[in-house]
N, C-alpha and C positions, 0 to 999 in steps of 0.2 A: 316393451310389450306390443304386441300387433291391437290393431283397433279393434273391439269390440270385444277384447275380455276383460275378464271380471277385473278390477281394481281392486288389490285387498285394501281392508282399513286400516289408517293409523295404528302401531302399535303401542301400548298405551306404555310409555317413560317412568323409567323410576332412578330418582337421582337421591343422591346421599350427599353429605358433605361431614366435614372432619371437627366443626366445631357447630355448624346450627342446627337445628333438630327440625327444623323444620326449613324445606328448600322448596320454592315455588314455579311449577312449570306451566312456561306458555307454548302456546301451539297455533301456529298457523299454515294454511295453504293456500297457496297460487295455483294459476293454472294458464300457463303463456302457451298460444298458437303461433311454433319456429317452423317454418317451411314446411306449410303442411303438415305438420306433426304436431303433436302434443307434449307442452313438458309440464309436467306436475312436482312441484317444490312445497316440501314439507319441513320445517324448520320448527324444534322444539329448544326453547331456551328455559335451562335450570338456573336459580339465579338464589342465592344464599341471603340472609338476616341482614348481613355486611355488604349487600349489591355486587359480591361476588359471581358471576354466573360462566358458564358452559354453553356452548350450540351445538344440536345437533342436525343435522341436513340429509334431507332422503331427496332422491331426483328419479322423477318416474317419467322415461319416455315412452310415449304410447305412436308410435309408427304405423302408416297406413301404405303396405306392402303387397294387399291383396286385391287381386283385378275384381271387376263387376261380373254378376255371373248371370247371363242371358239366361233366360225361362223359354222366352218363344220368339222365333227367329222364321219366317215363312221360307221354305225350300224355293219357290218360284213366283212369281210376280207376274201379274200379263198386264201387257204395256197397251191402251186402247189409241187407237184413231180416233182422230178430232174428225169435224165436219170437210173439213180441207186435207182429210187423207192423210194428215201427219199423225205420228207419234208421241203424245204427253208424259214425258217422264214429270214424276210428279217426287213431293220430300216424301218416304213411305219410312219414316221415324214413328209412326201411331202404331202401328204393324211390329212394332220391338217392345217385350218386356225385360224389365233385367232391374236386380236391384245389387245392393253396393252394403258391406260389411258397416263401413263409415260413412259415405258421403248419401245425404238424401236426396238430392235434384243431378241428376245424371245427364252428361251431354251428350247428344244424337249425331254422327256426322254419314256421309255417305260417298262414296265414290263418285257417284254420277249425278253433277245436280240437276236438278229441274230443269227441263227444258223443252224445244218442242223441236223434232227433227224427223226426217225421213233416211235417217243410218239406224238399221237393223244389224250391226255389227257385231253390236259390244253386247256378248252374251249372259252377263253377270254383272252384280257389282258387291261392292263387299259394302255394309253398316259396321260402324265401328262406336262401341259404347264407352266413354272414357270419366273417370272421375276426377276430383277435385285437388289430387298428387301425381295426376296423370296416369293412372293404371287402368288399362285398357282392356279390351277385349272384342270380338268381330265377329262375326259372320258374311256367307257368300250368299247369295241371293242369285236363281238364273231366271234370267228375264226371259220372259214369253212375248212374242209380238202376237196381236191381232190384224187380223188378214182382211177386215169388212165384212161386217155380216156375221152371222152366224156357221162357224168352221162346223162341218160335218165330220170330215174326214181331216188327220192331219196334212197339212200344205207342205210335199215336199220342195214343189217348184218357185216357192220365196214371189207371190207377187201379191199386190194390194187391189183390192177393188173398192172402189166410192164412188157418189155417196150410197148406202142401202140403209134404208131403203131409198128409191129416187123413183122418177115418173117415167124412167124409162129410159135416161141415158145417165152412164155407169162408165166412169173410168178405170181401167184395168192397168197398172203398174206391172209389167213382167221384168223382174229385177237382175234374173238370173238367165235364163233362157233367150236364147237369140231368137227362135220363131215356136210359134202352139198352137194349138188350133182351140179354139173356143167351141162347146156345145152348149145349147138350153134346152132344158127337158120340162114341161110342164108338171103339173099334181097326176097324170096318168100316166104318165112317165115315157109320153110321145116330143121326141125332137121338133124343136119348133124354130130354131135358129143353130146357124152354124158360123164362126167365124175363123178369120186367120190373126191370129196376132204375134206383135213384133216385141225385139228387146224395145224397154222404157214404155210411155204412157201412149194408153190404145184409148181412142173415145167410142164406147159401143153404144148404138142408139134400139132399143127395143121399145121405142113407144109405138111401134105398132101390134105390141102382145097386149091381154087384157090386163088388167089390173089384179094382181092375186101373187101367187108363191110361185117359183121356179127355182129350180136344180142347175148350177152353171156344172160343168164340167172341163177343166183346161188339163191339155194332154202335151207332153212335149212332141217336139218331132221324131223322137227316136219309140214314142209309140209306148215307154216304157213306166212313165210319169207321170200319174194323176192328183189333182188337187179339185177338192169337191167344194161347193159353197153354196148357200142357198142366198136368193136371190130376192127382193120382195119390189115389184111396183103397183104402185098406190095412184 
């Protein structure tokens, strides 16, 4: 039998015998847990006037065959930066429901453990829910990175900016891109800095703008490629 159906009852025994009129039946049951599974032993013993008796034996294996069946599995996940511009992969097992025909306390595992990095590579990872016979089940999860700040527009050009907010100097990460040009545009939406930047970490210093909101704007060289971000110094 698979787990979690019905069990019939005992059938109720009816034994005879050839000289006593009256034959006395016992009835017991076990219930042994064999490799994950269930065996249920039912054992009726008839037993005559003269301690003559009979056994009968029923064996019910109850098999757990059926995977856990996930309810809610998040499509994407966004991966935030720390204060030092890394990445916190964090356990996102609280983010999985899933419940199990037989097993009650279900195990969480995940592709990518916790950690903290600056590889924006690995675009996915799979959660995999497994129970107490090993029957499994997964999901794919794509990870989002955050870019620093608050993303306007999506970042085709893959670069990191930190800390934001900050006083005014902001490291810019260009990950992908050999050179870009950096603009800032204030709340009127008037250019108030321009820069050049290189592949890997640029240190831009704008503590000479006032304290308030600004619009970065980073363009590749080929004039084609914008990545928008708002900017906050305090």
């Amino acid at each position: 039998m698979v787990c979690g159906a019905i069990i019939p009852l005992p059938e109720n025994i009816v034994a005879t015998d050839n000289c006593s009129d009256t034959v006395e039946i016992d009835f017991t049951e076990t219930t042994e847990d064999v490799d994950c599974n269930s065996v249920i032993t039912r054992t009726w013993i008839a037993t005559d006037e003269c301690d003559n008796f009979s056994i009968l034996t029923q064996t019910i294996m109850i098999m757990d065959t059926v995977a856990p069946e996930i309810s809610i599995c998040p499509d994407e996940i966004l991966i935030p930066l720390n204060e030092d511009g890394l990445y916190e992969i964090e356990d996102y097992s609280d983010l999985i429901e899933a419940e199990d025909n037989c097993t009650e306390e279900l195990s969480i595992s995940q592709s990518l453990e916790p950690s903290i990095t600056d590889d924006t590579s690995i675009q996915s990872l799979t959660i995999t829910i497994q129970d107490e016979c090993g029957n499994s089940a997964s999901c794919d999860v794509a990870l989002m990175y955050e870019i620093g700040g608050n993303l306007i527009e999506k970042n085709p050009l893959e670069f990191n900016l930190f800390p934001n907010p900050s006083n005014g100097s902001f490291t810019i990460d260009l990950l992908v891109l050999s050179d870009a040009k950096f603009k800032i545009h204030n709340s009127l939406g008037q250019e108030v800095a321009q820069l050049n930047l290189v592949n890997g970490k640029n240190v831009v210093n704008l503590e000479n703008l006032n304290t308030g909101l600004y619009i970065g704007y980073i363009r590749g060289e080929d004039g084609n490629k914008t990545g928008i971000i708002e900017l906050i110094i305090e």
